[in-house]
C-alpha positions in Angstrom: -58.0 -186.3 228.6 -58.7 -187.4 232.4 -55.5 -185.9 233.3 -56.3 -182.6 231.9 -59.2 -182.7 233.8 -57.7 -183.5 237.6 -54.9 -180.3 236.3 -58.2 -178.1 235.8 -60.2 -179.2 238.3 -57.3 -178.2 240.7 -56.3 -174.9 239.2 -59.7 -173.7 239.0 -60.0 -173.4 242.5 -57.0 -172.0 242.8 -57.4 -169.3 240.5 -60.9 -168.5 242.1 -59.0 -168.5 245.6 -56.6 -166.0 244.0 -58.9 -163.9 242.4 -60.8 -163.2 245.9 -57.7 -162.8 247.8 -56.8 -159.9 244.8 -60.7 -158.3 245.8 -60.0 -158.1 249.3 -56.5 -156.7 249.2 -57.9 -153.9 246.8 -60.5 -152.9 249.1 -58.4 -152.9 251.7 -55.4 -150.8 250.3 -58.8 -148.3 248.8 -59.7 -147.8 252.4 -56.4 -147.3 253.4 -55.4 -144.6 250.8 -58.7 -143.0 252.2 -58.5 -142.8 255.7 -54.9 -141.6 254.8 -56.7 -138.6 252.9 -58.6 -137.7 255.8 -57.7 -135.0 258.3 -56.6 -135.7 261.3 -57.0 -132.8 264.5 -53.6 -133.4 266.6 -54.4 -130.1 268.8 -54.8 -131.8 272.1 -51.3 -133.6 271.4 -49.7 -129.9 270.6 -51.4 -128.5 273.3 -49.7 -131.2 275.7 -47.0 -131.2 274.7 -46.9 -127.1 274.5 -47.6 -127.4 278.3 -45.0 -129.8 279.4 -42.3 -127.6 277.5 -44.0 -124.2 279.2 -43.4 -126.6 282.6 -39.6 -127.5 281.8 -38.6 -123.9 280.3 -40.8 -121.4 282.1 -42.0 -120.1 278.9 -44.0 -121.3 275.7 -41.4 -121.7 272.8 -40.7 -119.6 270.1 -41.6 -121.9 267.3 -42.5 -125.6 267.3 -39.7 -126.4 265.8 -38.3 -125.8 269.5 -40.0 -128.4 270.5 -37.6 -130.9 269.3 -35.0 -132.6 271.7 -37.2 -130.6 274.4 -40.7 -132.3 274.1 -40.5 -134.3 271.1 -38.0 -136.8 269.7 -35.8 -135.5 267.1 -37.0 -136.7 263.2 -37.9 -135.1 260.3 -41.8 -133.4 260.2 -43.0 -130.8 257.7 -42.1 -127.2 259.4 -42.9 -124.3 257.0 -42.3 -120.3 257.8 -39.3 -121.3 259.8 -40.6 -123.8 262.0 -43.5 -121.5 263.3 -45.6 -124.0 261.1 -46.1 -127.4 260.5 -48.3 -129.9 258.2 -48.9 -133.0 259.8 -52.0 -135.8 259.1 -53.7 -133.3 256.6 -54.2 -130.8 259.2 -51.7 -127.1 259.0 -51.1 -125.9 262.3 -50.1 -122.5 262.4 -48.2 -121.5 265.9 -48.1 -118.2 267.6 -46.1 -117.0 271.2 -48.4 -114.3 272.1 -45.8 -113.8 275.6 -44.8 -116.1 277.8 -46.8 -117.5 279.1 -49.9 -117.6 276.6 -49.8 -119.1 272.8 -52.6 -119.4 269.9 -52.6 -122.4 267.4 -54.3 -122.8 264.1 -55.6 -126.2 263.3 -56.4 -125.7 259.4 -57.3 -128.9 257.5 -55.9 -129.7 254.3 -56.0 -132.0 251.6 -58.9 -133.5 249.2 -61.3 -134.3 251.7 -60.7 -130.9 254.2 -64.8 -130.3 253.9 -65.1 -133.0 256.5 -62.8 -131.8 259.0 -63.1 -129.0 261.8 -61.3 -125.9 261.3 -60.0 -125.3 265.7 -58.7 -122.3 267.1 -56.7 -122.6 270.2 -55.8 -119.9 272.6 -53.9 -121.6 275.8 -51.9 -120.3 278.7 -50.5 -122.8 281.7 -54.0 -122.8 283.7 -56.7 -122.8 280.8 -57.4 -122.7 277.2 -59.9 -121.3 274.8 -60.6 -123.2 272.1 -62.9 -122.1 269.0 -64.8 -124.6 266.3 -65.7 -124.1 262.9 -66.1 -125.5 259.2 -63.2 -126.1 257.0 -61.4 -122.4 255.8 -61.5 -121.2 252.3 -57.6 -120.9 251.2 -57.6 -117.3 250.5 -58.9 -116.7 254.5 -55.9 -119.3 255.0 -53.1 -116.9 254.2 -54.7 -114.1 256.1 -55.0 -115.6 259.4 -54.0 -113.3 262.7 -52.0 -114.7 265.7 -54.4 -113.3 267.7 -57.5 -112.6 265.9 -60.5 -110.6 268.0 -63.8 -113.0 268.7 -65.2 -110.9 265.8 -63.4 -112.2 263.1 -63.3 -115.5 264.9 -67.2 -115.2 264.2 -67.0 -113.9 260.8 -64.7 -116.9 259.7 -67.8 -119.1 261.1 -65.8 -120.4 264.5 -67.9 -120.9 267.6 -66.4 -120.5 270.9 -66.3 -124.1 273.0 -66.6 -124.1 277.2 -63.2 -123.3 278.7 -61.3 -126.0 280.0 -59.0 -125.8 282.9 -56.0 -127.4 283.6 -55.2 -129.6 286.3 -52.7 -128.5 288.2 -49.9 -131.2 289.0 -47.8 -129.9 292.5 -47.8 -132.6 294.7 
């Protein structure tokens, strides 16, 4: 009898150790599978890196897709219509060369919780860009969106125009 008690009076805490360490490690891996359902805007990244292919090249590239071995390191990322689009973080980013030297991107967000998230529109050239802010897009407007869409329907999709930003120049 006293040595079934020492055995219980031992695994007892044990058990009640476990059975915390088994609450924390679920509320940690919830939160994780939810920040990993939230959107997240990689624009100024693509914008960057836009601009330091535009430097090397003389010219914005065709599809993002072109961006690989250029700009970015060669792996695998989620290209749809033939590289001119990408999914990445819950966000669809739709790409556009408009000439040259000028390019539009879609920032779309995606995914269970795309309420949350900003729908951007991004118009840039070497020496400044336009950007526009709005609420997520309903799907069907999705499918319909323009490379270069007038401020108009900019408006009637509920996107407000930011200040212009300028780029630095770097010639030292």
């Amino acid at each position: 009898m006293l040595n079934r008690l020492k055995i219980s009076l031992i695994l007892a805490p044990l058990a009640l150790l476990m059975l915390v360490g088994v609450y924390i490690y679920s509320l940690w891996s919830e939160e994780r599978e939810r920040r990993a359902e939230i959107p997240f805007d990689a624009t100024r990244v693509m914008n960057r890196d836009l601009l330091k292919f535009h430097q090397k090249r003389g010219s914005f590239p065709e599809k993002l897709e072109d961006l690989e071995g250029v700009v970015w390191e060669k792996k695998d990322r989620n290209y749809v219509s033939q590289g001119r689009s990408m999914i990445h973080r819950n966000y669809f980013y739709l790409y556009s060369k408009i000439d040259p030297h000028r390019f539009s991107l879609w920032a779309v967000p995606i995914g269970k919780v795309r309420d949350e998230a900003l729908t951007l529109f991004l118009v840039g050239t070497p020496t400044s860009d336009r950007t526009w802010k709005g609420p997520a897009l309903p799907f069907p407007d999705i499918e319909n969106l323009s490379a270069a869409p007038s401020s108009n329907d900019l408006i009637m999709l509920g996107l407000v125009e930011q200040p212009n930003t300028r780029q630095e120049s770097k010639s030292k």
